[in-house]
N, C-alpha and C positions, 0 to 999 in steps of 0.2 A: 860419612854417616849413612848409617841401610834403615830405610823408609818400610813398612811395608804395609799397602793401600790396600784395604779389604773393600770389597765389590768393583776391582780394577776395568771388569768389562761393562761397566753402568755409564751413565750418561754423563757422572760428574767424574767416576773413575778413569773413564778414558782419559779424559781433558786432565787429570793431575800427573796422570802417570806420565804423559807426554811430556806434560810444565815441568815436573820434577827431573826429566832428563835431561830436555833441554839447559835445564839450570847450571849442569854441570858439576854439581857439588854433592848431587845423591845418588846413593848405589838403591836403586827399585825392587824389592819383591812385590809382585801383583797375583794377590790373591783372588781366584775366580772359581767359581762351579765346573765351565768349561772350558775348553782351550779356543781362544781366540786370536789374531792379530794382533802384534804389542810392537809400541814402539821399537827400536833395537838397542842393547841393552837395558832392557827392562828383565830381569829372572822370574819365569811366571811359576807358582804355586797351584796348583788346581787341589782345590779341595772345598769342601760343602762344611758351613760354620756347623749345621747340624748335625754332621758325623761324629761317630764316637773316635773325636784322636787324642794323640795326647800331641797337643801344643806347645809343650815346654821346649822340649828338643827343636822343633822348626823356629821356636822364637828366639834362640841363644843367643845370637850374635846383632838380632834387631834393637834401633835407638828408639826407634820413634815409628806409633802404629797411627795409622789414621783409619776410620772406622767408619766406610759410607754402606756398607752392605748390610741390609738389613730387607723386612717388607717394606713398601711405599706404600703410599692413599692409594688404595684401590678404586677408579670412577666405578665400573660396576661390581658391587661383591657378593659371592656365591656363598661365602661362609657362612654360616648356622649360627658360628659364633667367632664374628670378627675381634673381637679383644684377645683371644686366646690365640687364635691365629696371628695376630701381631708379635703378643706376648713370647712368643713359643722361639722366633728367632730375633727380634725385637730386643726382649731382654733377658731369656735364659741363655740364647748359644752369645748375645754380646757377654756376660757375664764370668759366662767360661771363658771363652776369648782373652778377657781380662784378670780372669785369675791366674792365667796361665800364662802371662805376660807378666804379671806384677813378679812371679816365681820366676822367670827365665831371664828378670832383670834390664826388662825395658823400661828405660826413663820414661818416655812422658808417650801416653796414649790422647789421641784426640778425636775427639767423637761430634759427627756431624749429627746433629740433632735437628729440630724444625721449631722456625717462629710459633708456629699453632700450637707450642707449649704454653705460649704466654696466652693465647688465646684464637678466637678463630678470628676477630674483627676490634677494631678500635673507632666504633661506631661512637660518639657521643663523648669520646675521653682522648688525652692524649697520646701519643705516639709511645708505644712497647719500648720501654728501656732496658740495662743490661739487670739490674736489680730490681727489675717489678716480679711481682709474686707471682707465681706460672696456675696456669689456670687452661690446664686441657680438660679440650669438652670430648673430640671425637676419637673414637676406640686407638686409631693410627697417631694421633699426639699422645695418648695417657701412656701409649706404651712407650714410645721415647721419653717421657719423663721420666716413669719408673725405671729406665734404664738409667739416667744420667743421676737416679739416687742410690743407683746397684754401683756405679761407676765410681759416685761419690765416695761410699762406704770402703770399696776395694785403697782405692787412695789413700782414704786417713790410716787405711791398716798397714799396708804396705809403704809407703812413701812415694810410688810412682806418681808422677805428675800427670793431672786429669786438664784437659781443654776442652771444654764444653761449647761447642759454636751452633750456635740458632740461627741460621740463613731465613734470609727473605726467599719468594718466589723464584728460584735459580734458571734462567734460561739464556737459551743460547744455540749453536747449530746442534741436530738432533733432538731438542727440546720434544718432551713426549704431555700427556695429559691433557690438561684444557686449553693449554697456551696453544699443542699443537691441534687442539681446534678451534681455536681464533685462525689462525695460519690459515688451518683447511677454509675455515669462512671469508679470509680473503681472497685465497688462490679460486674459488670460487663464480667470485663477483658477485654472492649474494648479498641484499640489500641488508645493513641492520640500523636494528634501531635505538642506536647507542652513538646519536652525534651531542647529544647536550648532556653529558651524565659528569659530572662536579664531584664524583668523589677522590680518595689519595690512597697511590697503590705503592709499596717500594717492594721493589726489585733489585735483581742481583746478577748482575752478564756473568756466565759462565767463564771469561776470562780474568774476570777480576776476583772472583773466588777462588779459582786457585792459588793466584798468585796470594792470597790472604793467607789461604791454607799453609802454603810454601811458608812464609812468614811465622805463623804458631809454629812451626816445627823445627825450627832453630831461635825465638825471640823467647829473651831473658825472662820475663816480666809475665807472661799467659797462665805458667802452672797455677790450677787453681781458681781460675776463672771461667765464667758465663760470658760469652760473647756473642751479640747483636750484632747483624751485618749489612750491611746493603749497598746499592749504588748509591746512594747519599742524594739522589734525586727523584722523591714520589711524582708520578703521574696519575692523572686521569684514567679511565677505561677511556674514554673520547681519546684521548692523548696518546695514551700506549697503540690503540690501532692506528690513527694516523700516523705514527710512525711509521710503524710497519707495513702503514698500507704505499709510504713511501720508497721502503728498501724495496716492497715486493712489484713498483708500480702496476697496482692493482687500483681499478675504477669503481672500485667498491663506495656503493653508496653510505654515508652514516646520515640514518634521518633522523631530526631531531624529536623525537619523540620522549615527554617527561619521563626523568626518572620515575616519579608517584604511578604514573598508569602502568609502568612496565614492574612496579613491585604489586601491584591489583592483578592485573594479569599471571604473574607467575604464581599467586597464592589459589589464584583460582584453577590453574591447570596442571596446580604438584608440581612447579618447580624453584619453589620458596629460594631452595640450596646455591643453587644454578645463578638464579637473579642475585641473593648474595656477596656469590663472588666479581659479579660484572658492575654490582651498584655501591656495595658497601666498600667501608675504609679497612686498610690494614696499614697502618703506616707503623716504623721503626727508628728509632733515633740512634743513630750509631756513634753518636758523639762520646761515649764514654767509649766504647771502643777504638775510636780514632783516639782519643787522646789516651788512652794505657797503649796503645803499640804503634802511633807513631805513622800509621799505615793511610794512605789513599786509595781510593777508586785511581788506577790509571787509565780507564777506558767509559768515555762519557756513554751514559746509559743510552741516548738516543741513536749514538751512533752503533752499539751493540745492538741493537733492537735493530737496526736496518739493516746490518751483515746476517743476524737471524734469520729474518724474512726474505732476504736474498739469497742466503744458503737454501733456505724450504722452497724458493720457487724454482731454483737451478734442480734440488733432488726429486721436484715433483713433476719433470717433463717428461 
């Protein structure tokens, strides 16, 4: 069966293109911008989703596309008009992508989307399931939705098979964004003040998604569906650093300072967003997705959390 991973040199492309070799059972095209490192036997593709190409020909002989290249959440953006700039490779060049796949007769394309379609927090309700109503707030989720209803529409016309997967928080070695500044705040040692903080975060080891991935790509039963995902165990922001502060044995202090004063505080000095993601819930119930594919977490979250934090302190000496 030939796989082919668009955004192969990204943080979650690396790690499939590799699982997918190792597996044994899939022939790789890794589609990238530029030429990087690939594992061996992986067939790398360089080309830009943005180009004017015609796709149909490079996609003849592919079964199955998996679809992680796209823009990310930007922490700082420069854009004038960040929606457009999502939009533009987000869901016009995924679109082409999949026109031109449904035409060159690939079964089932699978599109990694993001939990912040369903919402950005599960503050006061409960845990995001596979059939709750999606409900993006910020520029970088509304454009993944509106891809996965481009995505939609191509499928009921054509008959290719559509897998929609909405990951938790994905990290793991390499991990970039805010996770990798938690990291940098441990490697550190600076003091913070997030030892009493009670809310629920789920998460998703970059080992265990793939192997999920690996799974939609041959599993009967996905065409067709939205899929929630996670390590199947929420933590704390207290909990997820101590973790981490144990892979990285890091002497980092957590003071216990109220959550209430640390949401006063960030409202007062513009960082409402920031406080947010360190105090608020985002939980996910994967239960419907465990039971339609059958699928586990094979790798307990805390112990992914401490290989993470032990990979960033080994890359950061």
């Amino acid at each position: 069966m030939k796989v082919l991973v668009t955004g192969a040199n990204g943080f979650i492309g690396r790690a499939l293109t590799e699982s997918l070799v190792n597996a044994g059972s899939f022939q790789v095209l890794a589609l990238m911008r530029h030429k990087t490192s690939l594992p061996i036997r992986v067939e790398p593709l360089i080309a830009d989703l943005l180009d004017d190409i015609d796709w149909v020909p490079l996609l003849a002989d592919v079964d199955v596309i998996v679809h992680l290249a796209g823009r990310a959440h930007v922490l700082s953006e420069k854009e004038n008009d960040p929606l457009l700039a999502y939009r533009c490779i987000n869901v016009e060049a995924t679109r082409r992508l999949a026109q031109c796949a449904a035409e060159a007769g690939v079964k089932r394309f699978i599109f990694v989307s993001t939990i912040k379609v369903n919402g950005e927090h599960t503050n006061g309700r409960t845990p995001f399931r596979n059939n709750d109503a999606a409900k993006p707030v910020a520029p970088y989720s509304a454009s993944k939705y509106e891809a996965e209803l481009v995505l939609q529409d191509i499928a009921s016309q054509s008959g290719m098979e559509l897998v929609i997967i909405r990951p938790s928080l994905v990290y793991g070695p390499g991990v970039k964004g805010n996770f990798a500044t938690m990291l940098a705040w441990l490697a550190r040692g600076i003091p913070l003040p997030l030892g009493v903080i009670n809310n629920r975060r789920s998460l998703l080891a970059l080992d265990n998604f793939c192997d999920f991935i690996s799974l939609c790509i041959t599993h009967p039963d996905v065409g067709g569906h939205t899929l929630l995902v996670s390590d199947g165990e929420d933590l704390s922001t207290t909990e997820l650093l101590q973790t981490l502060k144990e892979g990285m044995h890091s002497h980092t202090w957590l003071l216990p300072v109220p959550a209430g004063i640390l949401e006063i505080l960030a409202k007062l000095t513009g960082h409402k967003a920031k406080s947010d993601r360190l105090l608020g819930n985002l939980q996910v119930d994967p239960s419907d997705t465990f039971k339609l594919t059958g699928w586990r977490p094979s790798k307990p979250a805390r112990d992914a959390l401490r290989e993470t934090a032990a990979e960033y302190k080994s890359r950061s000496r």
